[in-house]
C-alpha positions as CSV (number, residue, x, y, z in Angstrom):
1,X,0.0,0.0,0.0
2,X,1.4,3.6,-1.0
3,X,2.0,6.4,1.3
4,X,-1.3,8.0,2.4
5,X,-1.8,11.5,3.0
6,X,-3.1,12.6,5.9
7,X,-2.4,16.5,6.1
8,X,-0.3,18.4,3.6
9,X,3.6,17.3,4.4
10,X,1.9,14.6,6.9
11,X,1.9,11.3,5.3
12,X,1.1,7.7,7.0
13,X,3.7,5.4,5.6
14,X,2.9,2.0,8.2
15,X,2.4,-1.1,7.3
16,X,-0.8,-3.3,6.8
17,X,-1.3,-6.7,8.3
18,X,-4.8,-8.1,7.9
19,X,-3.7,-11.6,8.3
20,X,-2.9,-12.6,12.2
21,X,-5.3,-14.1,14.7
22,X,-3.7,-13.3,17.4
23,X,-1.5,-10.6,18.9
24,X,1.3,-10.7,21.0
25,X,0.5,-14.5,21.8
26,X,-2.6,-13.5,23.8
27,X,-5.0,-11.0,22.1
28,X,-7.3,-13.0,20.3
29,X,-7.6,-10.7,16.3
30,X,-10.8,-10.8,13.9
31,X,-9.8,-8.2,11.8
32,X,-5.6,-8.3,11.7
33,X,-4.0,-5.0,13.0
34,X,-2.2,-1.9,11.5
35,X,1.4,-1.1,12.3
36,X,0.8,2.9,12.1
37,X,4.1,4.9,11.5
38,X,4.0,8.3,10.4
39,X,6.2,11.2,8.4
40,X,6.2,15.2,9.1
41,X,7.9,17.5,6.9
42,X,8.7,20.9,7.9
43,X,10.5,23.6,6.3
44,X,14.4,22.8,7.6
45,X,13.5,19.1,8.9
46,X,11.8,15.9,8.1
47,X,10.9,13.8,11.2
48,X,9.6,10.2,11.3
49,X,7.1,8.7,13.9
50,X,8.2,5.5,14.9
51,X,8.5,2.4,12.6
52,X,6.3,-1.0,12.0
53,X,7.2,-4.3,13.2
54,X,10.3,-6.6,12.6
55,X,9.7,-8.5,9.9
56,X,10.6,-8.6,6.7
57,X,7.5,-7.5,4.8
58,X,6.3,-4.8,7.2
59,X,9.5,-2.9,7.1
60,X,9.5,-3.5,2.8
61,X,6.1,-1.9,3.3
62,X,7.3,0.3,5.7
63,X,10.5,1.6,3.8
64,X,9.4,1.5,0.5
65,X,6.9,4.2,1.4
66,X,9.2,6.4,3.2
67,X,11.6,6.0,0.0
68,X,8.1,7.1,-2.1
69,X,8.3,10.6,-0.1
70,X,12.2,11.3,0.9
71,X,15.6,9.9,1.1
72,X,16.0,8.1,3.9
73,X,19.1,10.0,4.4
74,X,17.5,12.8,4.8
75,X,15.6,11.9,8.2
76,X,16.6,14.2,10.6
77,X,14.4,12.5,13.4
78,X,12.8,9.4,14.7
79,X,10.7,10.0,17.2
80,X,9.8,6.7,19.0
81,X,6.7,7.3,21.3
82,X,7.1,3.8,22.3
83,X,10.1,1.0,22.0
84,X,8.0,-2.4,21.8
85,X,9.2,-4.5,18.8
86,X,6.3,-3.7,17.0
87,X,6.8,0.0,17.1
88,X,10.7,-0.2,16.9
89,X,11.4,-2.9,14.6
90,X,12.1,-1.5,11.4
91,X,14.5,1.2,13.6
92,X,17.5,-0.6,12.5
93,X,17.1,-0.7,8.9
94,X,16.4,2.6,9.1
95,X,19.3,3.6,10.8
96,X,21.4,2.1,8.1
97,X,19.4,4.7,5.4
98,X,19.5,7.4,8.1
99,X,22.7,7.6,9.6
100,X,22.7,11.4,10.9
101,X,19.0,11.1,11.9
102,X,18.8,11.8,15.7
103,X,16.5,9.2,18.1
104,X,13.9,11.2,20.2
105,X,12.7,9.2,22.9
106,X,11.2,10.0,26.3
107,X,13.6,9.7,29.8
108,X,12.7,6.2,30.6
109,X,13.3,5.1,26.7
110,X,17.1,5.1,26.6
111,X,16.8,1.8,28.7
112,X,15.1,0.4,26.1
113,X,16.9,1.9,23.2
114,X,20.2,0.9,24.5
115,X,18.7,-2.6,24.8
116,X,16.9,-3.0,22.0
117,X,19.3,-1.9,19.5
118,X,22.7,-3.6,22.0
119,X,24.9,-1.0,20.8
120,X,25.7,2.7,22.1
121,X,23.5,5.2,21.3
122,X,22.8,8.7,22.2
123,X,19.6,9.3,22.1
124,X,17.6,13.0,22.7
125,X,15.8,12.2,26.1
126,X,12.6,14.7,26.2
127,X,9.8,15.0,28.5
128,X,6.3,17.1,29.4
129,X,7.0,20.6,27.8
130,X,9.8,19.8,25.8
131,X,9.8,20.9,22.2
132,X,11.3,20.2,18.4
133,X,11.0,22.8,15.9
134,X,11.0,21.3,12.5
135,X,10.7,24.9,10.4
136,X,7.4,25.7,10.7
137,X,5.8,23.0,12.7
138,X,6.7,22.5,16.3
139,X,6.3,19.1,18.0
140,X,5.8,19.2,21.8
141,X,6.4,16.1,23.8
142,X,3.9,14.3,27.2
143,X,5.6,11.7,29.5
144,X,2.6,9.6,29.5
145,X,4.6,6.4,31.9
146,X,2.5,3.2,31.9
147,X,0.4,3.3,28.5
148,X,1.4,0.6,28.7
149,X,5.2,0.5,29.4
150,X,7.6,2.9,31.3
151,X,8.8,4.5,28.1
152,X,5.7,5.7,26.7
153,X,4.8,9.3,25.5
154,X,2.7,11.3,23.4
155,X,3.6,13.4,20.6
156,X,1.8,16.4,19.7
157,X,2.4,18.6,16.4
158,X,1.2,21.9,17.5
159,X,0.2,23.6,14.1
160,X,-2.0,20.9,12.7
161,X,-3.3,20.1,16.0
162,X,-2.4,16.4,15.5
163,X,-1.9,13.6,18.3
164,X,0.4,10.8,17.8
165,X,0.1,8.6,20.9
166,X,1.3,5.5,20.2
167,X,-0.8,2.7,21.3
168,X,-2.9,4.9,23.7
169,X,-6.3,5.4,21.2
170,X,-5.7,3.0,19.2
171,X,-6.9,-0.4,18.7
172,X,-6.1,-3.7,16.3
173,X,-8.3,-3.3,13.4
174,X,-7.2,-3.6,9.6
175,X,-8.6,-1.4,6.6
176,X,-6.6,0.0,3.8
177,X,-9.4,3.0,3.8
178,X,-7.0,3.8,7.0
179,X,-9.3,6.8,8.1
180,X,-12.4,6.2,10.9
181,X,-14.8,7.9,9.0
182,X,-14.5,5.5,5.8
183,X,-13.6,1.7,7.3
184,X,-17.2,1.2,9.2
185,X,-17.5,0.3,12.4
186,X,-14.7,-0.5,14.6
187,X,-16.2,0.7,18.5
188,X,-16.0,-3.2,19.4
189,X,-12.0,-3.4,18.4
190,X,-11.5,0.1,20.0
191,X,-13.3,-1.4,23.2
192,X,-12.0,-4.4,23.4
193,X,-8.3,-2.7,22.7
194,X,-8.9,-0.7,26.3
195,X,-10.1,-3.3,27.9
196,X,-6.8,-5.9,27.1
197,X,-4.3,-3.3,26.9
198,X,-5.0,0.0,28.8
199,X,-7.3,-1.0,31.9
200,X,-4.7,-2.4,34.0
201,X,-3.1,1.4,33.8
202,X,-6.5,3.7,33.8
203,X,-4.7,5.6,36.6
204,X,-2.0,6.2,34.8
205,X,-4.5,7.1,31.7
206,X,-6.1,9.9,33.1
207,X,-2.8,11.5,34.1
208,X,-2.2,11.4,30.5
209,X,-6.0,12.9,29.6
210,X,-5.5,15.8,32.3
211,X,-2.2,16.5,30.6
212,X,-3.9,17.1,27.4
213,X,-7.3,18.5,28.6
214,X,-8.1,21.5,26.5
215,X,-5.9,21.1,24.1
216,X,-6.7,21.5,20.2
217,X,-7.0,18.2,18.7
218,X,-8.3,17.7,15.1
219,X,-6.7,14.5,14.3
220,X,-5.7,11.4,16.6
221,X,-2.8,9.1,14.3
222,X,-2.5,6.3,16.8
223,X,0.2,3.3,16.2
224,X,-2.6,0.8,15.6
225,X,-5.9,1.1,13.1
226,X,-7.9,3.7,12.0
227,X,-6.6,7.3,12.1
228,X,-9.3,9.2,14.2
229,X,-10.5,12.4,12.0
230,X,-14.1,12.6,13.3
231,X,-15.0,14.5,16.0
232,X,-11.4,13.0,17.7
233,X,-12.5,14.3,21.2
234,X,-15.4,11.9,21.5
235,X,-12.3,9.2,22.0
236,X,-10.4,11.1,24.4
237,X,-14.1,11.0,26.3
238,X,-14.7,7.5,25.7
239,X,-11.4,6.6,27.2
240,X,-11.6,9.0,30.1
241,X,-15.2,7.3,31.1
242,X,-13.8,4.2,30.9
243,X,-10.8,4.8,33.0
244,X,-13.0,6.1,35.9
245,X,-12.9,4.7,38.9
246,X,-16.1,2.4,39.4
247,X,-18.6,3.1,42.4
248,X,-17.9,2.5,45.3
249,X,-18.2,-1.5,46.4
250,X,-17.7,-1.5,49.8
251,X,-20.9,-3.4,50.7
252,X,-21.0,-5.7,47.4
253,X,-20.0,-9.2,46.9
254,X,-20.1,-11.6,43.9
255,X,-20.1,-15.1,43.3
256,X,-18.9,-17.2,40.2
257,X,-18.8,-20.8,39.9
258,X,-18.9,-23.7,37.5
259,X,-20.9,-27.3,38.6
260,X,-21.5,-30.0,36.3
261,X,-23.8,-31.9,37.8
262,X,-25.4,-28.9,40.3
263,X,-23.5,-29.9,42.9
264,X,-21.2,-26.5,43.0
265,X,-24.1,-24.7,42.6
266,X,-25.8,-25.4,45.8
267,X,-23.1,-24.7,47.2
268,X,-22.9,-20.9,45.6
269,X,-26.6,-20.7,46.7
270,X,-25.8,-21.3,50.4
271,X,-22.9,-19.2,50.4
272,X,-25.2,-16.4,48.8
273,X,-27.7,-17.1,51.7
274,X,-24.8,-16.3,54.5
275,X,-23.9,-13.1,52.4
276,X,-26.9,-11.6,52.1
277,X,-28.1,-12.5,56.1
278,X,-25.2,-10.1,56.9
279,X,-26.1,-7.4,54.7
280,X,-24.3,-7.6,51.8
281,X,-25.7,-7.5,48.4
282,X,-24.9,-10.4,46.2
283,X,-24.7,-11.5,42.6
284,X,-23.8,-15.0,41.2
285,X,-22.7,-15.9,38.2
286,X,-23.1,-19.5,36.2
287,X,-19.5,-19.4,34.6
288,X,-20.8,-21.9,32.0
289,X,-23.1,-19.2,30.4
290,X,-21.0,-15.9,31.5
291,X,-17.9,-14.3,29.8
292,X,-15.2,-12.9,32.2
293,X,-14.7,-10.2,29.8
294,X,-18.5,-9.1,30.6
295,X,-18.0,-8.9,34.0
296,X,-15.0,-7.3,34.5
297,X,-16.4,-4.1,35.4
298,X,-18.8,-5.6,38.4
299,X,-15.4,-7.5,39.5
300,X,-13.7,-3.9,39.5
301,X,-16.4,-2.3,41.7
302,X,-17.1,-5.1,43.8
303,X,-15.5,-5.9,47.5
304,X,-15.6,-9.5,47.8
305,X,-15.0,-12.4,45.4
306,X,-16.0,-15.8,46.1
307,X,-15.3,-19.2,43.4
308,X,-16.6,-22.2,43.6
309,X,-15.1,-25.1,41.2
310,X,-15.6,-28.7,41.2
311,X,-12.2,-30.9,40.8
312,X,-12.3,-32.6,37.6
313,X,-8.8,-35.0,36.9
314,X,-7.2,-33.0,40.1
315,X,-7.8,-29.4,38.7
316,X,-10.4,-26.6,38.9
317,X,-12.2,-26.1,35.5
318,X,-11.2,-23.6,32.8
319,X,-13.9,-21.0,33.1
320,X,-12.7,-21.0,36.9
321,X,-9.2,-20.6,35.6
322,X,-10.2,-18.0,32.1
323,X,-11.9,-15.9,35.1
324,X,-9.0,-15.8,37.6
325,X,-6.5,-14.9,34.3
326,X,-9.1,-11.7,33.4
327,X,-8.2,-10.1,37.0
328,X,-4.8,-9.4,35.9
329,X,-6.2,-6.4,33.6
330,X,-7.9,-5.5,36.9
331,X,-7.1,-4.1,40.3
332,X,-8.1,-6.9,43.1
333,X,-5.6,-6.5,45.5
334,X,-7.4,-5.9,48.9
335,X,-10.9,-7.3,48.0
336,X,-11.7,-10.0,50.3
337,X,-12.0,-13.6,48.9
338,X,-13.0,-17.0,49.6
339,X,-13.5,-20.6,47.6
340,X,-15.7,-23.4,47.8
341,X,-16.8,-26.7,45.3
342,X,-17.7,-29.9,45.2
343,X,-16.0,-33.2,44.5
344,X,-15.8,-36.9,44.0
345,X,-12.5,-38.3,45.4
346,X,-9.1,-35.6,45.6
347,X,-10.8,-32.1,46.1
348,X,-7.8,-30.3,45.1
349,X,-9.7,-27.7,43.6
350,X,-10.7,-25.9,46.1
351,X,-6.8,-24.6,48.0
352,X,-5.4,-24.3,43.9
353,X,-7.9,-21.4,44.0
354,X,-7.3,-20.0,47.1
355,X,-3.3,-19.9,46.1
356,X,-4.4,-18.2,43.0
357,X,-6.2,-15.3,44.8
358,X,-3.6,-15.3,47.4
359,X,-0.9,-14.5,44.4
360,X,-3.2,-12.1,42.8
361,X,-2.7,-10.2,47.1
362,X,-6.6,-10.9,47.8
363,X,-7.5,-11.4,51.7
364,X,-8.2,-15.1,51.5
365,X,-11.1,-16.1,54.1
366,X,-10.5,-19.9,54.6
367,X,-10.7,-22.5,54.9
368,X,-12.5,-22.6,51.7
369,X,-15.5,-25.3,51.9
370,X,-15.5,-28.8,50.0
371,X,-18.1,-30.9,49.8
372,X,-17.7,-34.6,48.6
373,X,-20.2,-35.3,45.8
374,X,-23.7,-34.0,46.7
375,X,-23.5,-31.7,49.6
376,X,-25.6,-32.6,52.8
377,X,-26.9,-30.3,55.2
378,X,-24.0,-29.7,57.5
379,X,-21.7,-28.8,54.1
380,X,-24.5,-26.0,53.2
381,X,-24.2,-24.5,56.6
382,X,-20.7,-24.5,55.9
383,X,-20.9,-22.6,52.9
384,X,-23.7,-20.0,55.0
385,X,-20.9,-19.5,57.5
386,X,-18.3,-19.2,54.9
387,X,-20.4,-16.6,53.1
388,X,-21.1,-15.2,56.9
389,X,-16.8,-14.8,57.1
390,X,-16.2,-12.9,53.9
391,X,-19.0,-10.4,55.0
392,X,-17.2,-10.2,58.2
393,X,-14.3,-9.9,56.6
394,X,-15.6,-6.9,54.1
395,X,-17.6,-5.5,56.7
396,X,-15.0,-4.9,59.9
């Protein structure tokens, strides 16, 4: 695909990659991804922002459309926003072409540089307020930390009231239209992108926001898909809700479980019953019908946690374990938490999840409750009492 202009002298010159399932080993992709790189010419200086990932087609891609607009030798800047692989890849190369080109990066990315490239370099370290002039058009730099690694910042080019953040707004989405106002709908990719990548850091992304707040922005050129040129602040606001902090929780609690045969289930109803007798509210959740993904906001909001898994072949069942995995794009340290399930002869299930949620720095109320096969009586009073403990344990 050819260079594609995006403002006079501004010209996308990335890579397209509609073919890949999956991202970084564990983003799940319907609709391939964009590596977004991007080059500004001023009147004295040409500057490129950042490169496309290492492999051999993307940087051909990547390359041959910088070669379409300028010799490479000519590159007086690279400004990397970012130094993952797939932002940084094609940096070598284009060192080779570029050899007086200068590296902009922000304070914490001369780690990475240095690393990355395993060779001495000299970069120009920048943070918030600093500035490049480029004749004519004036880049100013934000120290955005965490979005989502140390190195991370924003780049803004102050004349055409252009932000290039990197990953921060983007999402994995591929169309050769490129622009947001011509590929269709994208809002699930965009979501889902926040959700996978960004919510572990939503502190850290409204320290970013409030940086930029007020600020003139008519185009957002993230590093992945679509280039945002309709109404661009309706993003910003769409990440800012999300990144809220959810209501307070302090009296909620949830349950998830899975049960084959209904056993495990019981056993969440009974625990329910000793949860709500001491004034908590209480939700449950069938992990056979619901998607972690879908609850991860309740989870967020929510002060107590309780899992129930059967043991099936010494384990606790995937859903249990595809649940416990989604907290780690969450914050759950604190939030009190408790297990229970059924089983037929081991009953290891039951302290593997307790472990879990001990690792994840949950208060564990224990011991968790097993019943073998179909609980009696005195196993459901158990579970009351254990569902009596977490409120205790949420409510002192």
């Amino acid at each position: 695909m050819p260079p594609v202009k995006v403002k006079d002298d501004i010209y996308w010159i990335g890579a397209l990659d509609p073919q890949p399932t999956v991202f970084d080993v564990i983003m799940p992709l319907d609709h391939g991804t964009t590596y977004n790189a991007y080059l500004i010419r001023g009147s004295e200086r040409v500057a490129v922002v950042e490169t496309v990932k290492n492999v051999p087609e993307m940087q051909e891609q990547f390359l041959s459309n910088l070669r379409a607009l300028v010799d490479p030798a000519q590159v007086d800047y690279i400004i990397l926003n970012h130094l993952e692989p797939d932002h940084s890849g094609a940096l070598e190369s284009l060192l080779d072409l570029a050899p007086r080109c200068r590296i902009v990066v922000s304070r914490n990315g001369e780690h990475f540089l240095k690393n990355l490239l395993n060779r001495d370099v000299q970069p120009m370290k920048v943070t918030d307020g600093d500035g490049l002039n480029l004749g004519g058009r004036t880049l100013r730099f934000v120290a955005a930390p965490f979005l989502h690694w140390p190195d991370t910042m924003l780049t803004y080019l102050v004349e055409d009231q252009m932000l290039f953040p990197s990953d921060f707004l983007g999402c994995h989405f591929c169309d050769e239209r490129l622009f947001d106002d011509l590929v269709g709908d994208f809002s699930r990719h965009f979501h889902y992108y926040f959700n996978t990548i960004m919510r572990p850091f939503k502190e850290h992304a409204l320290k970013a926001l409030d940086k930029i707040q007020g600020w003139p922005i008519d185009i957002i050129a993230p590093s992945h898909g679509p280039i945002l040129r309709t109404f661009p602040q309706r993003y910003i606001e769409q990440y800012r809700g999300w990144s809220q902090q959810p209501p307070d929780g302090a009296k909620k609690s949830l349950i998830f479980y899975a049960s084959a045969y209904g056993n495990t289930r019981k056993m969440a109803q009974a625990v329910a019953q000793g949860l709500q007798e001491s004034g908590l509210l209480v939700e449950t959740f069938d992990l056979g019908e619901a998607l972690p993904n879908d609850l991860l906001d309740r989870v967020e909001a929510a002060a107590a946690l309780v899992i129930g898994s059967p043991t099936f072949v010494g384990d606790a069942l995937k859903p249990v374990w595809e649940l416990l995995a989604s907290f780690t794009t969450i914050k759950v340290k604190g939030k009190v938490a408790a297990a229970f399930g059924s089983y037929g002869w081991s009953g290891e299930a039951v302290g593997m999840l307790e472990e879990r949620m001990k690792g994840l720095k949950m208060k564990v109320v224990g011991p968790g409750v097993r019943a073998i096969l179909t609980p009696t009586s005195e196993d459901l009073e158990r579970c009351r009492e254990l569902g009596r403990a977490v409120a205790a344990a949420v409510l002192t």
